[in-house]
N, C-alpha and C positions, 0 to 999 in steps of 0.2 A: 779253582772253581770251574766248573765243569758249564758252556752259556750252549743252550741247546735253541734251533732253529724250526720256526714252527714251516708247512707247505700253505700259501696262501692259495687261496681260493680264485682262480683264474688265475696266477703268477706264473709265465714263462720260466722264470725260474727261481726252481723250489728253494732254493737257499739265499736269494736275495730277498732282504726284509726294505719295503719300499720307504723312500723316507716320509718322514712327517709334515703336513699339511702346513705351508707357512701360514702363522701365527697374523690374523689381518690387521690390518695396519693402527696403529693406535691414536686416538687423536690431537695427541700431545706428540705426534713424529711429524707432522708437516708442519710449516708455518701458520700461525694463529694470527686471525685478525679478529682483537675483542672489540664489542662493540658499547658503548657508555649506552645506556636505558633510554638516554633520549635521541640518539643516532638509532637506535634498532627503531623506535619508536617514528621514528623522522623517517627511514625507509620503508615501513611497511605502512604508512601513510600515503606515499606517495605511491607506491605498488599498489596497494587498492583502491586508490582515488583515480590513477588512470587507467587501471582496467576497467571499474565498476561506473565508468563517470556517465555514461545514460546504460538502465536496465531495466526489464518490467519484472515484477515480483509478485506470485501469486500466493493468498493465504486467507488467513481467518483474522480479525480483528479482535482484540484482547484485551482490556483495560482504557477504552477513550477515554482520555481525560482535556478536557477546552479549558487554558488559562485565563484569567482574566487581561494578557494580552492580546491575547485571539490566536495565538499558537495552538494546536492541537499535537497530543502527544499518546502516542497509544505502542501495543505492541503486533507485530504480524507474526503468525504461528502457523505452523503445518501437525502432522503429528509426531513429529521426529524432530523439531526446531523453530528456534521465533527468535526475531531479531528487533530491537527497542526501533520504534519512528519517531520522525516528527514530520509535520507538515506546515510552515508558516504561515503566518495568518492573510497575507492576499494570496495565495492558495488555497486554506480554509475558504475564503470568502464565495470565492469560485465553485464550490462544492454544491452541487442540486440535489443534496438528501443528507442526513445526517450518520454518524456511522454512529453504529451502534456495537455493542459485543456479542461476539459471532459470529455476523458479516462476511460474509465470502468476496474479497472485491482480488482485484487484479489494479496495481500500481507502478507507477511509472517514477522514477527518480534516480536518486545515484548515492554513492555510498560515501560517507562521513568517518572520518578516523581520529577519534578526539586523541592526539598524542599525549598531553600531559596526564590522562588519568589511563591513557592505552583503553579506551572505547570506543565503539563500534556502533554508526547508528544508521538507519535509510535515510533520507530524508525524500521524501514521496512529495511529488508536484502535480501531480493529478491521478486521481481514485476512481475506480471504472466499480458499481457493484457487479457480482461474477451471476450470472445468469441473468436476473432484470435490467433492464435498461435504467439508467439512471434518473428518468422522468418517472417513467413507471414506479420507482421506490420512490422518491421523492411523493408523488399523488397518494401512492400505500399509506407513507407516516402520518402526511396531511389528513388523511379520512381517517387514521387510527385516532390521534392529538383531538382532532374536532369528535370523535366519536367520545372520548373520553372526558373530554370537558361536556358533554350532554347535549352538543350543538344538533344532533343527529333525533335526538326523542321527539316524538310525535308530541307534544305539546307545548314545543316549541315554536311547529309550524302553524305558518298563517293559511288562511286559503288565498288563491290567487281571486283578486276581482275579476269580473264578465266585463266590464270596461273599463279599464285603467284609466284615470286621473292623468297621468306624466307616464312615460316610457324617456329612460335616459338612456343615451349611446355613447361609451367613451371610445374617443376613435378619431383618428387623423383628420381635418376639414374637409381634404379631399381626397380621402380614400375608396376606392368601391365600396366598401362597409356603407359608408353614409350615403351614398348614390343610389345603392340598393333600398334601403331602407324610404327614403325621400319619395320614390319611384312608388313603389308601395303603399305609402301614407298620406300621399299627395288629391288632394278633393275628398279624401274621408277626413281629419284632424286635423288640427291647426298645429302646424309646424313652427316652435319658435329654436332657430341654433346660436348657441350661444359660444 
């Protein structure tokens, strides 16, 4: 049988055929270390509980849902990803506005890695809304809530009396508030504090 030698292309020399590309390594040629579901699950627990252990996380809010323990549970989303939260309930408690879905906020917390179902959760300890201040959305809900129960319709309002009867102040005994006020009403009213 007659083996004929082709000229490679850049080859120094025409009749050396170069040899073949070793074969990359297979993963059954080094030593293996297998790992049981709950050891894999037990170090990637620990890998992302001490990387992730303070982070802020910005997103949209997704599904709130408030337990009747007071735990709040929702999800935060981007457009490419959303990761389940929770936030506990003296955390909730602490919250100056409600979330709602859609919400833009920016949160602070750290990452949770439930080993025996191999899940993945934030858990958020404080919730900033992402552009209002958190007083300012909180006053927003407030005027919407009271706008929507009817608190807000003109026939509900009284007019103000020309002389009021009682003017009440709730306020510290000895705060400027009540100094100011004292100062002011002092020889016109009869002052009674109680």
């Amino acid at each position: 049988m007659t083996t004929y030698r082709l000229k490679m292309a850049g080859s120094r020399d025409p009749w050396r055929v170069p040899a073949p590309a070793a074969a990359p390594e297979a993963p059954t040629a080094r030593p293996r270390h297998v790992y049981t579901v709950a050891e894999l699950t037990r170090e990637i627990k620990g890998l992302l509980e001490q990387s992730f252990a303070v982070v802020w996380v910005e997103g949209e809010i997704s599904e709130p849902k408030r337990y009747p323990s007071g735990h709040l549970w929702f999800e935060l989303k981007d457009e490419r990803a959303s990761v389940k939260c929770v936030m506990w309930r003296d955390e909730v408690a602490r919250l100056k506005f409600a979330l709602e879905q859609g919400l833009k906020v920016v949160c602070a917390g750290r990452v949770e890695f439930y080993a025996p179902r191999g899940e993945l959760k934030f858990v958020a300890e404080a919730i900033e809304p992402k552009g209002l201040g958190a007083l300012q959305l909180a006053f927003e809900q407030l005027c919407a809530r009271l706008e929507k129960d009817g608190l807000f319709e003109p026939a509900r309002k009284r007019p103000l009396p020309a002389f009021p009867r009682a003017i009440g102040i709730v306020t510290s005994p000895t705060g400027a508030a009540i100094e100011d006020m004292l100062r002011i009403v002092r020889g016109h009213v009869r002052v009674l504090l109680y």
